[in-house]
C-alpha positions as CSV (number, residue, x, y, z in Angstrom):
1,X,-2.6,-6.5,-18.7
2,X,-4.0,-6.7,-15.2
3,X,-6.7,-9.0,-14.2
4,X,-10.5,-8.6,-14.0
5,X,-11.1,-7.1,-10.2
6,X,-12.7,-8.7,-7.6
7,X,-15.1,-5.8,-6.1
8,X,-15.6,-6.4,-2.1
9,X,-18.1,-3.9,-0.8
10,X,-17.7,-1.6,-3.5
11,X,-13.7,-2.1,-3.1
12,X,-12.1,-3.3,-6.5
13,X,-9.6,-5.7,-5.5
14,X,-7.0,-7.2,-8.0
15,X,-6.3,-10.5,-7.8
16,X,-2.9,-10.6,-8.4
17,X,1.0,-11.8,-6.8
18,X,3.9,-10.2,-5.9
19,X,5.3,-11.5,-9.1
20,X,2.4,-10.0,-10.9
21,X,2.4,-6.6,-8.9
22,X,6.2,-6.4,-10.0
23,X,5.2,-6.9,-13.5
24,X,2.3,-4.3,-13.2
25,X,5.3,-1.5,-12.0
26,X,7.5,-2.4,-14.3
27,X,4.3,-1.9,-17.2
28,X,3.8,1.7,-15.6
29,X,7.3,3.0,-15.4
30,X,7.6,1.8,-19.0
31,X,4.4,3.8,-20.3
32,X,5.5,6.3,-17.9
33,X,2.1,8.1,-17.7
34,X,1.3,8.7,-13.3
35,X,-0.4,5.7,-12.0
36,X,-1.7,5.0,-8.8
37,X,-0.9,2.1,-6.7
38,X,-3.4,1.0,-3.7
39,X,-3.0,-1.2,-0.8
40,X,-6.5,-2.8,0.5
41,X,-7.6,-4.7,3.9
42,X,-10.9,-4.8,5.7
43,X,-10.4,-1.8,7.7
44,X,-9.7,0.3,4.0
45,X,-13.1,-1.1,2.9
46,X,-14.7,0.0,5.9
47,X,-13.5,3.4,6.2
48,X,-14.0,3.4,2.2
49,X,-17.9,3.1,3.1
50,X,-17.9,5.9,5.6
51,X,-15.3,8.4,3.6
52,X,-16.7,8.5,-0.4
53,X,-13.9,10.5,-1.0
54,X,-11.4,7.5,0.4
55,X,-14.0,5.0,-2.3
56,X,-13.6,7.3,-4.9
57,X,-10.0,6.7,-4.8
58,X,-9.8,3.0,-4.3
59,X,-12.2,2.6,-7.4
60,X,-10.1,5.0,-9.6
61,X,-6.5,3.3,-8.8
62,X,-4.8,1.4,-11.3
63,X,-4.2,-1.4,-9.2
64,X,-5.4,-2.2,-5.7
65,X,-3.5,-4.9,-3.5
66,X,-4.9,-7.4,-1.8
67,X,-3.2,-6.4,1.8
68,X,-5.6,-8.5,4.7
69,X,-6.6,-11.9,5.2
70,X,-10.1,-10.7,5.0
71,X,-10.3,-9.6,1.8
72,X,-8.9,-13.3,0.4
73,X,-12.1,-15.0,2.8
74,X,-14.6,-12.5,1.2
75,X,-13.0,-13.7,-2.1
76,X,-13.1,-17.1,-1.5
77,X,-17.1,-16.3,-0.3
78,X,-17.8,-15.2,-4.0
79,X,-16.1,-18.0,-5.7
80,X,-13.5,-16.0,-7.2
81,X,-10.3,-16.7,-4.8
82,X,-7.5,-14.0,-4.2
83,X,-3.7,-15.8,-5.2
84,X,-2.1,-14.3,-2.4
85,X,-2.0,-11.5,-0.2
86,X,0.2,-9.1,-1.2
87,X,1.7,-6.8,1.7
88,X,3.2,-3.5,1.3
89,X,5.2,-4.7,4.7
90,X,6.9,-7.3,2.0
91,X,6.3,-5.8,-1.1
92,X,8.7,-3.1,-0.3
93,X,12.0,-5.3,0.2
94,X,10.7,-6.7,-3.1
95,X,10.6,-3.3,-4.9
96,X,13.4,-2.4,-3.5
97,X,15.6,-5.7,-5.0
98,X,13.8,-5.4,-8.6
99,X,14.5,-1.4,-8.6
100,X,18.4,-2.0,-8.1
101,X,18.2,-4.7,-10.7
102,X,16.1,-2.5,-13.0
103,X,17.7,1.0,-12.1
104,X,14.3,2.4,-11.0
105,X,14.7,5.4,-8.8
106,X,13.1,5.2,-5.6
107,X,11.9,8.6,-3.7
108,X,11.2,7.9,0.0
109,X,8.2,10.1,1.4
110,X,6.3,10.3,5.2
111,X,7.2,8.4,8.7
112,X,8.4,10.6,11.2
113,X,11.5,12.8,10.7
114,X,14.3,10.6,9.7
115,X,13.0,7.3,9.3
116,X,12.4,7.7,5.8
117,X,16.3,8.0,5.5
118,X,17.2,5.0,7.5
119,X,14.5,3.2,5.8
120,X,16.2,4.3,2.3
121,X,19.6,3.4,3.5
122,X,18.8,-0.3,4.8
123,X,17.5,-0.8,1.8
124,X,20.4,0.5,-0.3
125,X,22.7,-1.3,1.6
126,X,20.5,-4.8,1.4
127,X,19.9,-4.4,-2.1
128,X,23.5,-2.7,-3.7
129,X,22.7,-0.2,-7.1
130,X,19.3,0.6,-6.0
131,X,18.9,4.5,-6.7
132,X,17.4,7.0,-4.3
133,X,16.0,9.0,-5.9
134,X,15.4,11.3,-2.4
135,X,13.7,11.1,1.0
136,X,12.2,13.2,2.7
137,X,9.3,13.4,6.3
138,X,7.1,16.3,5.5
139,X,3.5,15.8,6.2
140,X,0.2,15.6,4.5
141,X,-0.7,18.8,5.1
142,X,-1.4,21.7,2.4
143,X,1.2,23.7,3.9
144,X,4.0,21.5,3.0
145,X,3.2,20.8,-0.6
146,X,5.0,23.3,-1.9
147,X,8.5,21.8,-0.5
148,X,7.6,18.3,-1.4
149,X,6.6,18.8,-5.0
150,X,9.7,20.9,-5.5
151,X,11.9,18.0,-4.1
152,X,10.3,15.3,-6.1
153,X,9.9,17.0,-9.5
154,X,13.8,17.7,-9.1
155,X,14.6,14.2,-8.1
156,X,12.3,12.8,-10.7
157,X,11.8,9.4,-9.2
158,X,10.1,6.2,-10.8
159,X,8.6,5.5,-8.1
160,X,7.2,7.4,-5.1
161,X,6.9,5.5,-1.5
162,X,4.5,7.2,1.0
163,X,4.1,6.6,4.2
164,X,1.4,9.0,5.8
165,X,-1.3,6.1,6.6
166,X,-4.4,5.2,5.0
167,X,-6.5,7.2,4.0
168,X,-4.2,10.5,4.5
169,X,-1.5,8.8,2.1
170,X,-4.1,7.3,-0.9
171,X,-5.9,11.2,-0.7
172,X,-2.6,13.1,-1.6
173,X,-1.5,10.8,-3.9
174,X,-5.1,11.1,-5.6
175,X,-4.6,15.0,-5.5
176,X,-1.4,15.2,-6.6
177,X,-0.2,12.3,-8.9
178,X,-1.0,14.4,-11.9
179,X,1.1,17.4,-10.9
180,X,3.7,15.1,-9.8
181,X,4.2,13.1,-13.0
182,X,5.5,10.0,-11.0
183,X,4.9,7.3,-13.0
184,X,4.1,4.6,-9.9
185,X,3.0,6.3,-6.7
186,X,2.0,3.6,-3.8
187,X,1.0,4.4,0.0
188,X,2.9,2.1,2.5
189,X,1.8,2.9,5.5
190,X,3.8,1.6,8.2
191,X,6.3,-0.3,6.0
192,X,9.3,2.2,6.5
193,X,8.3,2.1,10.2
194,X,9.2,-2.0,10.2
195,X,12.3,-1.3,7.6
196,X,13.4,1.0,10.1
197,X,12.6,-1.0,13.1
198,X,10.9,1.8,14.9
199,X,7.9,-0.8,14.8
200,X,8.8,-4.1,15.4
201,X,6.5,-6.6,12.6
202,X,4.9,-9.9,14.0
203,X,7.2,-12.5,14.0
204,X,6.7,-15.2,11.2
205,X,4.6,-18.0,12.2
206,X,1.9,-15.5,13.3
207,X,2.3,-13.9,9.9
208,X,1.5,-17.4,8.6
209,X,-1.2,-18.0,10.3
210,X,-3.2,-14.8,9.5
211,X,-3.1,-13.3,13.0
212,X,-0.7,-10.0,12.3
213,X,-4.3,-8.0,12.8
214,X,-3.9,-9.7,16.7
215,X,-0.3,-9.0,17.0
216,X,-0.7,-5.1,16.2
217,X,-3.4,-5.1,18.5
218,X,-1.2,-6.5,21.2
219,X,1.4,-3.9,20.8
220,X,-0.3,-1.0,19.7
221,X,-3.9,-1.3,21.8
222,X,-4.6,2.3,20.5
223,X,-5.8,0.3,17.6
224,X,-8.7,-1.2,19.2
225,X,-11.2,1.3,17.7
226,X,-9.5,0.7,14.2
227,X,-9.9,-3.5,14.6
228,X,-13.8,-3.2,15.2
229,X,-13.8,-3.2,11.7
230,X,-12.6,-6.2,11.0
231,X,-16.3,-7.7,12.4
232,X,-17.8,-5.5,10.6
233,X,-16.4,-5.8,7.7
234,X,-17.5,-9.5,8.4
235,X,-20.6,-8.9,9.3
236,X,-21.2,-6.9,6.8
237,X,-20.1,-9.5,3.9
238,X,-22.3,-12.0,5.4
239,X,-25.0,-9.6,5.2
240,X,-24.8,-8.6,1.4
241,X,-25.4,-11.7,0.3
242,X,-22.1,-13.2,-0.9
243,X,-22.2,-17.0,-0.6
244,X,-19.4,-19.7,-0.6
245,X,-20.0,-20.6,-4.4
246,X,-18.7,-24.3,-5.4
């Protein structure tokens, strides 16, 4: 059973582990019934107060990661701490080596042509018996719906990967998880991007010391618009009231 949420700006965030976000996939696969999976950060919450639609779908996931340093200092702010942030930029590699262990089939979806298939390939190499279930690029679009639902309802994956960006990936899978009948769909993001090592991750101790949101800024500056929400999203926090409770 998953834990009570934390709700940051309207944003239902579970306080959970990798361990525990694991153990939540391995629940859904076993009850087998579509469930989605949601990664969370300050500029999710942000663009979750200007999109309802986007809010509508982080309130109605069945579990929402704690993906952004920001979320775990609002957290902290309302006296009811975030264990960890949990990264779909880790999480992956870690889904990947409990799926070869567990047999789960893995469908690869989004990422520019081709990187979904190296990303499934380093990963079957790193992690030997993990099943692919399929990959495939396609795009968010209407038009191409047709072709992916037929590929994934013939590859009948336990899990479905996608990696069209927030909120474009979280909408589909909203729209379409039903149809699909995937028991764990999750939005990635950029994850097969760093997999693939078309986008090279901040290096370690930067990762450690909470500052990935300045790295990505560095290397990809067409993000400045995007990281003005992270003072917002700060400002904003202060400004509802939340307090550092003892």
């Amino acid at each position: 059973m998953l834990p009570s949420s934390v709700t940051i700006l309207g944003v239902p965030v579970h306080p959970i582990t990798f361990d525990g976000f694991l153990d939540a996939v391995a629940i859904f696969i076993a009850e087998g019934e579509p469930r989605q999976i949601c990664t969370a950060n300050p500029e999710f919450v942000m663009t979750a107060q200007r999109q309802p639609e986007f809010m509508a779908v982080l309130q109605n996931a069945d579990l929402v990661l704690p993906d952004g340093v920001g979320l775990l200092w609002a957290a902290r702010r309302m006296g009811r701490p975030l264990p960890q942030r949990v990264t779909g930029s880790d999480g992956i590699y870690l889904l990947a080596e409990r799926a070869a262990r567990e047999g789960w089939r893995l469908f690869f979806l989004g990422a520019a042509p081709g990187v979904a298939e190296q990303t499934a390939r380093i990963l079957a190499d790193r992690y030997p018996g993990l099943l692919v279930a399929g990959t495939y690029a396609g795009s968010p679009r209407d038009a191409d719906y047709p072709e992916i639902a037929r590929r994934i309802i013939a590859a009948r994956p336990d899990i479905l990967l996608v990696a069209y960006g927030a909120p474009a990936q979280d909408l589909w899978i909203a729209r379409h998880r039903a149809d699909l009948r995937v028991p764990v769909s999750m939005g990635v993001g950029g994850a097969f991007d760093f997999v693939a090592g078309v986008q090279k991750r901040a290096p370690a101790w930067i990762i450690r010391l909470n500052l990935e949101w300045f790295w990505r800024l560095l290397t990809q500056p067409w993000r400045w618009r995007r990281q003005l929400d992270l003072p917002r999203f700060a400002w904003r926090v202060v400004r509802s009231g939340i307090r550092i409770q003892d």
